[in-house]
LOGUVO-428482 format. One record per residue: residue in one letter; y negated, x negated, z of N, C-alpha, C, O in turn. Coordinates in steps of 0.001 Angstrom, whole numbers, padded with zeros to 6 digits, always signed. Layout:
// LOGUVO-428482
AYXZYXZYXZYXZ/...
END
This chain:
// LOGUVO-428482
X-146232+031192+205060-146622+032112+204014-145682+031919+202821-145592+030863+202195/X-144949+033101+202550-144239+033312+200815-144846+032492+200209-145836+031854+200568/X-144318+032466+199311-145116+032035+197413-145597+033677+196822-146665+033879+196243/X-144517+034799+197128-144953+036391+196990-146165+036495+197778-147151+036683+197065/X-146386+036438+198894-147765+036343+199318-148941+035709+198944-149980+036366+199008/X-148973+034646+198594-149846+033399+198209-150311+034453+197045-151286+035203+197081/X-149284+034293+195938-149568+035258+194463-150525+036682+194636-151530+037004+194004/X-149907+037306+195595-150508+039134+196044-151958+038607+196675-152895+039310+196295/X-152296+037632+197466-153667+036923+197946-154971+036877+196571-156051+037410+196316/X-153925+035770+195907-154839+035081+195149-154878+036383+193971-155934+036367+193338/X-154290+037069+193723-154705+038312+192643-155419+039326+193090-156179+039878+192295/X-155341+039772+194387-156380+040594+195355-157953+040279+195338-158892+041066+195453/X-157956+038621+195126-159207+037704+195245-159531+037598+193541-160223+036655+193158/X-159144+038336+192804-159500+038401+191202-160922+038324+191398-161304+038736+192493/X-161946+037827+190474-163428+038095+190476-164275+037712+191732-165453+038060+191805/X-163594+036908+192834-164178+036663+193964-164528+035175+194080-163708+034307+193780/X-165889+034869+194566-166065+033712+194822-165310+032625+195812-165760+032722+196954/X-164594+031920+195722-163632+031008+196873-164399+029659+196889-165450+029272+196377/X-163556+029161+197594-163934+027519+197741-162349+027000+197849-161367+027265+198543/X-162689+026095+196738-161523+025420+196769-161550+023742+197200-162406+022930+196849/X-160312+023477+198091-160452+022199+198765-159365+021254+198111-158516+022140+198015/X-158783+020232+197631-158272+019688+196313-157807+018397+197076-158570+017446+196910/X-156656+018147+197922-155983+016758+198038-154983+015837+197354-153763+015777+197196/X-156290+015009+196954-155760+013874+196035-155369+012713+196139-155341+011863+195249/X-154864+012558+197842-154139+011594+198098-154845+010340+198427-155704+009750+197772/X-154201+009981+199818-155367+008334+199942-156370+008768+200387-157429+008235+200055/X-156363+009869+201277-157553+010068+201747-158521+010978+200931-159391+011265+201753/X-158762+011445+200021-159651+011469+198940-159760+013078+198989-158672+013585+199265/X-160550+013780+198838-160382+014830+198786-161889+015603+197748-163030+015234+198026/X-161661+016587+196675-162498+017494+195948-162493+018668+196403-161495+019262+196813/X-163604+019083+196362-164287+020242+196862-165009+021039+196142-166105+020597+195797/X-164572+022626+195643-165213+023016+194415-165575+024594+194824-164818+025304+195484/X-166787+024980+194342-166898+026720+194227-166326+026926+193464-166314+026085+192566/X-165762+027749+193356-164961+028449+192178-164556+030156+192300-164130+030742+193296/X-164817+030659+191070-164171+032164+190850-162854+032252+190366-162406+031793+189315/X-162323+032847+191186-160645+033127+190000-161136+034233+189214-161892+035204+189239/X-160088+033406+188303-160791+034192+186492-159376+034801+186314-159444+036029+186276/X-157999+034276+186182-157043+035179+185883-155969+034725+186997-156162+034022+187989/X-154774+035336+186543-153513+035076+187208-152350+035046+186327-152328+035807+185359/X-151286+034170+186580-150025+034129+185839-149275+034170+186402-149489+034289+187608/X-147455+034077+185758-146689+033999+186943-146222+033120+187734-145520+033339+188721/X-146800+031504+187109-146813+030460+187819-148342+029911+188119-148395+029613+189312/X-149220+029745+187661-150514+029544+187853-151595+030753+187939-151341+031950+187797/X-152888+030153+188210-154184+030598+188395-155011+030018+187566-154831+028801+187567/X-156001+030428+186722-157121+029821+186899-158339+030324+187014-158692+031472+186740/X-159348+028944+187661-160573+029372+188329-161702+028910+187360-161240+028012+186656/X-162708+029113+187118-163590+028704+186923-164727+028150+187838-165315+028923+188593/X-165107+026571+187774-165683+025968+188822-167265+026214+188538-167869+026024+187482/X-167864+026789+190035-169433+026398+189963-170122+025365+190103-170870+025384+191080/X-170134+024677+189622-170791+023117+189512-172015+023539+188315-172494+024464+187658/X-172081+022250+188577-173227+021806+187154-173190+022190+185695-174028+022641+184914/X-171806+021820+185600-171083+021988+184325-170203+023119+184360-169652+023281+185449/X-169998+023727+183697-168721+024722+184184-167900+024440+183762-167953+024252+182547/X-166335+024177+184618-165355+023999+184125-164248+025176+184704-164320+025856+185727/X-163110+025139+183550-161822+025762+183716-160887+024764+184316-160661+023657+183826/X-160308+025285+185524-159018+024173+186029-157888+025162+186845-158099+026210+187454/X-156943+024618+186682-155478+025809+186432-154771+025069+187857-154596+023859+187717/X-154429+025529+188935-153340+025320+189788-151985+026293+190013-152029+027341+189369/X-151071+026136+190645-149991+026962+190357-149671+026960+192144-149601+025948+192842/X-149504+028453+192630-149136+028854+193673-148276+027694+194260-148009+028209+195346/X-147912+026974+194273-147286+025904+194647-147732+024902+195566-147192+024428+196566/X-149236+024599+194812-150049+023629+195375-150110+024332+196571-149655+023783+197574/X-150639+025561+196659-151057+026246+197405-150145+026387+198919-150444+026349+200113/X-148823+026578+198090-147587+026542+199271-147615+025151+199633-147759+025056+200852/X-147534+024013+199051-147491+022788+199411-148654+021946+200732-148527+020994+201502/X-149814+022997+200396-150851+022595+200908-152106+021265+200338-153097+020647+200726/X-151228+021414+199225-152327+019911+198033-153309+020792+197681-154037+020349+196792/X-153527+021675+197995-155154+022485+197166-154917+023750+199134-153918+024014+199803/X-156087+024047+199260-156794+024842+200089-157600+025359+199778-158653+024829+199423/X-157266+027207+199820-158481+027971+199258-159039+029087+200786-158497+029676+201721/X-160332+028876+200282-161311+029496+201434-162332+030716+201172-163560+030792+201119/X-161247+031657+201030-161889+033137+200403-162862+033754+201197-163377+034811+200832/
END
């Protein structure tokens, strides 16, 4: 998959609930609901459904890299 693809994905998925999967190395891995809230031309960000709500920003990269996994 492009990085042009990844981008045209994740902006298609504007306002949609995902699941995001987060490898942090050593085994370790975060796991979050989340809505994408905007798009840039290097990052995203989502807003997480948890407890708390948080804002957290990844950049199509991760995505190409495979350090974050999203499950639209």
């Amino acid at each position: 998959m492009t990085l042009q693809e990844i981008k045209d994905k994740v902006s298609d998925n504007i306002g949609n609930d995902v699941v995001i999967k987060c490898n942090l190395g050593r085994n370790k891995f975060e796991k979050y609901r989340a809505k994408i809230k905007e798009t840039y031309k290097n990052v995203f960000i989502v807003e997480v459904r948890d407890k708390r709500c948080e804002i957290k920003s990844f950049t199509y990269t991760d995505v190409m890299t495979k350090t974050i996994k999203i499950d639209y």
